[in-house]
Every structure is written in C-alpha cells, then in structure tokens.
C-alpha positions in Angstrom: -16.3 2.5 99.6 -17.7 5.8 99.8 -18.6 7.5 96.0 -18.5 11.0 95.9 -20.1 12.5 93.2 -18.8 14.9 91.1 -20.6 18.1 90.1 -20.0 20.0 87.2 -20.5 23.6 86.9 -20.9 23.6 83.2 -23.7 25.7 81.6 -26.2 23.6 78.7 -25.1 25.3 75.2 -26.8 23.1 72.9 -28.4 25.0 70.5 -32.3 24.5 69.6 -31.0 23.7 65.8 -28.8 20.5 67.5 -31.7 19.5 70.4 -33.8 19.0 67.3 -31.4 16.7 65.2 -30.6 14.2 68.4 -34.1 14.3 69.4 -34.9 13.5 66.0 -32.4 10.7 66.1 -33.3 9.5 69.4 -36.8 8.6 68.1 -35.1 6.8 65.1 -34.5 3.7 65.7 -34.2 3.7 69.8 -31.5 6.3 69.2 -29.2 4.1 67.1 -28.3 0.8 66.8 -25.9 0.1 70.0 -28.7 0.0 72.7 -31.4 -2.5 70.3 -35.3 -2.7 71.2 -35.1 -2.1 74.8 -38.8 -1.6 75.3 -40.1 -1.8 78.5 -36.6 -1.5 80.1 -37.3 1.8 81.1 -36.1 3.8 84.7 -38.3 6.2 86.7 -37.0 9.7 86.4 -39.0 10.4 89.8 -36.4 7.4 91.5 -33.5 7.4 90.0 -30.9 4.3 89.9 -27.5 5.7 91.4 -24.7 3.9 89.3 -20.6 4.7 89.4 -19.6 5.3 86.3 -15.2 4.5 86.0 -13.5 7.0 82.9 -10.4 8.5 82.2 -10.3 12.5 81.7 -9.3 12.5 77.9 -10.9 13.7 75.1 -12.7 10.0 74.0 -14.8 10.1 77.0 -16.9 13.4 76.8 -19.8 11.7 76.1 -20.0 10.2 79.0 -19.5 14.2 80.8 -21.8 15.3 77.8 -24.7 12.9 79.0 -24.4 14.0 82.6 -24.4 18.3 81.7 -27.2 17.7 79.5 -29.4 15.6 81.3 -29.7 12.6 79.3 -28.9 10.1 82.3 -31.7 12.3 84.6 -34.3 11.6 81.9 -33.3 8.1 81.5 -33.8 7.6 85.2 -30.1 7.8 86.3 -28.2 9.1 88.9 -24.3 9.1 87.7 -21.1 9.4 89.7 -18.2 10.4 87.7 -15.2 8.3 89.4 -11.7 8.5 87.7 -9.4 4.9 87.3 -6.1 4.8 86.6 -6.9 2.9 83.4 -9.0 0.4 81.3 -7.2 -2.4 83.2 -8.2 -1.3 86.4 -11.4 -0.7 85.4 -13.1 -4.1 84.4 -11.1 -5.6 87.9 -13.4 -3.0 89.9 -16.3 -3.9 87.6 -16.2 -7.4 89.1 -15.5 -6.3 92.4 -18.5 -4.2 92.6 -16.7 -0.7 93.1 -17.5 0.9 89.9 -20.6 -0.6 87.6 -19.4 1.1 84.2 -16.5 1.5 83.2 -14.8 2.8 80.0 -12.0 0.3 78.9 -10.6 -1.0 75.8 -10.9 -4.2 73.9 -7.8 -5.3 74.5 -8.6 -5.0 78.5 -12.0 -6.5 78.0 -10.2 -10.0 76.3 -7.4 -9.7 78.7 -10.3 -9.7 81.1 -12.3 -12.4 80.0 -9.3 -14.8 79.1 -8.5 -14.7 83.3 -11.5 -15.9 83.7 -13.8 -12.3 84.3 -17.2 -12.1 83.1 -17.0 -8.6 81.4 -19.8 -7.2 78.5 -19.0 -4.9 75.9 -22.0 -2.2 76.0 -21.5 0.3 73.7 -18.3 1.1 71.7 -17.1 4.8 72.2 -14.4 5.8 70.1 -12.2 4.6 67.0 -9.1 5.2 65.1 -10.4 6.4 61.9 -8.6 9.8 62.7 -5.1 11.2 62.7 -3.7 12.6 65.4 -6.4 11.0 68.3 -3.2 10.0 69.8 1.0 10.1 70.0 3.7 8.9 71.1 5.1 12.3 72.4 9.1 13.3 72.6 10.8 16.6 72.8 10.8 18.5 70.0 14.5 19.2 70.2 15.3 16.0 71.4 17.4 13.3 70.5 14.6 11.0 69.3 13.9 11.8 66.0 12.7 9.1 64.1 11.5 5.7 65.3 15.3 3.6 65.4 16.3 6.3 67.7 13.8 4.8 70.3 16.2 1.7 70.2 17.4 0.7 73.9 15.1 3.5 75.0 12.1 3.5 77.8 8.8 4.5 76.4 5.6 4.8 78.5 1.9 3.8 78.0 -0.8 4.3 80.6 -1.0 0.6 81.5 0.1 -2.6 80.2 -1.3 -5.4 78.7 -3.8 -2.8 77.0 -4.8 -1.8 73.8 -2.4 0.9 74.0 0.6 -1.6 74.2 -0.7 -3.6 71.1 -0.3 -0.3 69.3 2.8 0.5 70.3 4.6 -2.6 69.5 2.5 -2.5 66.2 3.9 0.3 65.4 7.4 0.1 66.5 7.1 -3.5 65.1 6.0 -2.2 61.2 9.5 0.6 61.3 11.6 -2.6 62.0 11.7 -2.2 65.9 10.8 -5.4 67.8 9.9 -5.9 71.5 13.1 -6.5 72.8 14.3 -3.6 71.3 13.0 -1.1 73.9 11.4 -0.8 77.2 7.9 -0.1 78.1 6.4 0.8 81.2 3.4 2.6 83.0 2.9 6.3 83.1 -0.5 7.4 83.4 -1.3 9.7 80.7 -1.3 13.3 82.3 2.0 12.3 83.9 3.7 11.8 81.0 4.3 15.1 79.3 6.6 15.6 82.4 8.3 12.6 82.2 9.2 13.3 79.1 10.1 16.9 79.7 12.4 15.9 82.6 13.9 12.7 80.6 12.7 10.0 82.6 11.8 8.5 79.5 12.3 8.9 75.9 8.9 9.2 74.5 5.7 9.0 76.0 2.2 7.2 74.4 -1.1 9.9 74.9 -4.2 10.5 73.7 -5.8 13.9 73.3 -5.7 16.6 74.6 -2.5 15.9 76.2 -0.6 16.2 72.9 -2.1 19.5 72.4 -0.8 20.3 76.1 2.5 18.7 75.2 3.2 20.6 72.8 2.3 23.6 74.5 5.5 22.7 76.8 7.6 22.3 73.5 7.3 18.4 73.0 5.7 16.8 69.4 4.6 13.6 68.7 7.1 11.5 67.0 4.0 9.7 65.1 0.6 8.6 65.8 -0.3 5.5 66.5 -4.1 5.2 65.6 -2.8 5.0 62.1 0.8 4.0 61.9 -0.3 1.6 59.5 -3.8 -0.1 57.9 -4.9 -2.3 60.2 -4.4 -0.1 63.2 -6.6 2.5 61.8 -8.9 -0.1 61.5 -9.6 -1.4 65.0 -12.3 -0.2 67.6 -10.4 2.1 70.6 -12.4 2.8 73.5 -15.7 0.9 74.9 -17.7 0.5 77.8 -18.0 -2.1 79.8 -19.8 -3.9 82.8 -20.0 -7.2 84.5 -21.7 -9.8 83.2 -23.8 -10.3 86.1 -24.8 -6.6 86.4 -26.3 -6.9 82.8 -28.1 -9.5 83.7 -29.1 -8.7 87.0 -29.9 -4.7 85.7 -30.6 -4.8 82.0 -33.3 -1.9 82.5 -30.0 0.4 83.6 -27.8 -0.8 80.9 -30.3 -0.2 78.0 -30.9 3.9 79.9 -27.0 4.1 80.0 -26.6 3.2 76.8 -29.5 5.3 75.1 -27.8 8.4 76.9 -24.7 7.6 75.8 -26.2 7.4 72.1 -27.9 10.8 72.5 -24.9 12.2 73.6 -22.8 10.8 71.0 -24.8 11.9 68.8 -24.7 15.2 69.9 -21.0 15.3 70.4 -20.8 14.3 66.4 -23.4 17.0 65.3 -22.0 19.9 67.4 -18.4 19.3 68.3 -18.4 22.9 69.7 -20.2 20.9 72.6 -16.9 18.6 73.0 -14.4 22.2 72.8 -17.0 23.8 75.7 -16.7 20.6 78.0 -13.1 19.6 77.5 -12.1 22.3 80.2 -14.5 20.7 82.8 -12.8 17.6 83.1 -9.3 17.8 81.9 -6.6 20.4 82.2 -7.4 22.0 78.7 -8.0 25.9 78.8 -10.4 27.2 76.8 -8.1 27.9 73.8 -6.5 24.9 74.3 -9.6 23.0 73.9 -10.4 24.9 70.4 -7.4 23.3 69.1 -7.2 19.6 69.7 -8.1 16.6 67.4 -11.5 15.7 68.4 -11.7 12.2 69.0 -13.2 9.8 66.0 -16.5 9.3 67.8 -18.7 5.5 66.8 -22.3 6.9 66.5 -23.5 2.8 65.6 -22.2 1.8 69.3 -23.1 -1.7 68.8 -20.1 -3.6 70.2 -17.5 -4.2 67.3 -16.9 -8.1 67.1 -15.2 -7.8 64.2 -12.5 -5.2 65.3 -12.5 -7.2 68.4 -11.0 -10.2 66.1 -8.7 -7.9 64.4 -7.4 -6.7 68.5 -7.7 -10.4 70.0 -5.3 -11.5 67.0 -2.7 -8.6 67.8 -2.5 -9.4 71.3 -1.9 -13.1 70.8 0.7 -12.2 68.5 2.2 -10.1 70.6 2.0 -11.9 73.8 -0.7 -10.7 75.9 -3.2 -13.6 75.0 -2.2 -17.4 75.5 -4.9 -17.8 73.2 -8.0 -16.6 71.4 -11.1 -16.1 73.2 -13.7 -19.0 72.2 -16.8 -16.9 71.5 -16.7 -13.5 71.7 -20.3 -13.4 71.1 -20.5 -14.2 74.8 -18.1 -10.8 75.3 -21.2 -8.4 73.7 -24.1 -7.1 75.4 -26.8 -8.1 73.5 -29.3 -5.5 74.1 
C-alpha cells in the first residue's frame, strides 16, 4: 500500500511564553507520566523512522496534527504520515495487518480487539469525558425528536459499531428508560451525519466536535450529550492510541518518541488552546470562526493508559452485548513504557 503523506500548510504560533512552560514540562519527569523512563530509547533526528499514523479529523485528535506542525515528532526522530480510517474499529484491524502502525481508537475497540484474539497495546490515552458538550447526539432543531422517548422505533447513527460510541448510546438511551430493542442503530461516519440528519435518513445522529458546532450551523442541536448523560459515563476514558503488540515490542525506541511528542503536544494543546482553534481548520471542515466556537475536547495530560476506566468500559460492553466476557488481564492490554 502506497502512504502518501500529508503536508500541512500551517504556520508555528506558539508563543515564547507557552514554548517555555512545555519545555519546562518536558524535562519534568520525561514529559509526564504516559511515556515512563524511556532512557536510551531515543531516534536519530538525522534518520528519521517513517511511521503511519491512523486518526479521525475531529477535535480529540489535534495533538496528534499539533505534534507534526510543531515539530515534536522531527526532534524525536520521526517521520509521520497522517492517514485517515473510517473509525477506531478499523483501526487496530490495520494495526495488525501492518497498514497503519498507530492508530487512535477507543477502549471499547481496543477490548473488542483483544477479546478476537488481536494483540493490541494501549500507548497513551488522548482524551476523556470530563467535559460537556465533547459530543451529541444531533437532531433537527425543529424536528419531531424532542426528547429522548421520541427516538422510540427510530434509526440513530454512530460512526461504527461495537465501539465505545455504541456503549454510550445505549447507556444513555438505557438510563431515560429506552432499551436496545427500542430503536435502531447503524453506521454513519461522523462528517456524514449532519446530512443524514438534515435529509431524514435518520432521526438523530451521534458526533463529536466540531461537527456539532457545524450542525448547528445548518440548524440542527444536540438532543443531549452523551459524555455525561449520567455519572459513570463522565467518568470513563474516550479516545487512546494504540499499536500492535508486536510493534511495541519489536520498536519500543519509536513508541517511547511517539509518545513523548504526543505528551508535549498535549501539553501544549492544554496550556494554549488557541493552538487547538488555529489547527482545527487544517484538518477538519471548521472555518476559522467556526473553530473559535467549539467545545475543546477534555484533553488527559497523565496519558498513562487508564486501566481503571478500562474496567468501568469492559463492564458496559459486557452488559450490553459486545463482550462475551471480560478480558483476563488487562495489564497485558497497556504499554508499559
């Protein structure tokens, strides 16, 4: 499969003030605690490692666009092509096929994963759902859905199934009274869905930012979000990063630079999030103003992989169906640095 590599035009706006706080922090610690003591696991900048990175083009995954503008891979001795899946799901299947060797997923594709047998590692965690508003389930404004019974006997999308974003839907239809066999779900992909929506192909739609910010721009709203439609679903880790089990062991000198870049520029995405409103544009279909107004995404700074959300995910998806059973040891699951 032939990678092409995606260039970005963006221009480097982080101020001197910001530079000086994630430098700061980088030296701290070995940036933070996601990537451990990786000493001696470090790349040549003069022969960089060429790795295919798999993300989405949502809000939770600048970092990963952040690292490239500013140059965190280059000085950690990588080369990064930007490849865009059609979801977590997908992704950690081309991890083990060898397409992609990163790949942003969620927990919930990472068990799924791993209970069929895959040998998938958790490397850093990227975002969680300590914030309103990360995500919706989008309808139109004017609509006939209006509250959550009126999504009875009605078709509702999600970007993939058997995801984490299917365990929060049924969650939350599942806490207002509404249980699985009460509606139909099925697979949009998430800049598709604002159209769907608009052209009632579907009732309601499940997206992250910015497409409700877009949405709404086309007169839809979210009906409620589900990154906190009740306590434990603000609780529980969104989106990671993954790769094979074997490429962390064959490669853990690339893993540990992936990861450290990924700290700085999380780090830098927390301290500044005018850096997150000036990149948005680059990779989704945000303007500018649009950009100023979404709900930046609840960024994990500490990116060590969350076993204990991962509990609180592996028991939702058991109890909703999408796990025969828990997952032995889900020590085995993190990347240990």
């Amino acid at each position: 499969m032939r990678r092409v590599k995606r260039t970005m035009s963006f221009l480097r706006k982080r101020t001197a003030a910001v530079a000086a706080v994630v430098t700061a922090a980088a030296l701290t610690a070995g940036c933070s605690g996601s990537s451990g003591d990786s000493g001696g696991q470090e790349l040549d900048p003069d022969n960089p490692v060429q790795i295919t990175v798999g993300t989405l083009p949502a809000g939770d995954y600048a970092p990963l666009y952040i690292a490239e503008d500013q140059g965190f891979f280059e000085e950690e001795g990588l080369d990064v092509e930007i490849e865009i899946i059609a979801g977590g799901a997908v992704g950690v299947t081309q991890l083990v096929s060898g397409e992609i060797d990163f790949s942003a997923a969620t927990w919930a594709n990472t068990l799924s994963a791993v209970s069929q047998g895959l040998a998938i590692q958790v490397v850093r965690e990227g975002t969680d759902s300590a914030k309103e508003g990360i995500n919706g389930l989008i309808v139109k404004a004017d609509g006939p859905i209006q509250s959550v019974e009126d999504l009875r006997g009605e078709t509702l999308s999600i970007n993939t199934l058997q995801s984490a974003t299917e365990v929060q839907i049924r969650d939350c239809l599942a806490s207002e009274g509404l249980e699985p066999g009460d509606y139909e779900l099925v697979e949009v992909a998430f800049p598709d869905a604002a159209a769907a929506v608009s052209q009632g192909r579907i009732a309601a739609g499940f997206v992250p930012e910015p497409f409700i910010t877009i949405g709404e721009s086309q007169g839809l709203e979210p009906l409620f979000y589900p990154s906190t439609c009740n306590e434990l679903q603000s609780e529980l880790p969104l989106i990671n990063w993954n790769v094979s089990a074997s490429f962390a062991e064959e490669n853990p000198e690339v893993v540990a630079a992936f990861v450290r870049a990924m700290d700085r520029a999380t780090e830098l995405a927390v301290e500044d999030p005018q850096v997150v409103i000036d990149i948005l544009p680059e990779f989704t279909t945000l303007t500018p103003e649009l950009a100023e107004q979404i709900t930046q995404p609840s960024f994990v700074v500490d990116g060590a992989p969350d076993l204990e959300g991962a509990e609180k995910m592996m028991d939702l998806m058991v109890e909703y169906g999408l796990l025969e059973a828990p997952v032995d040891d889900l020590e085995q699951v993190a990347w240990q640095g």
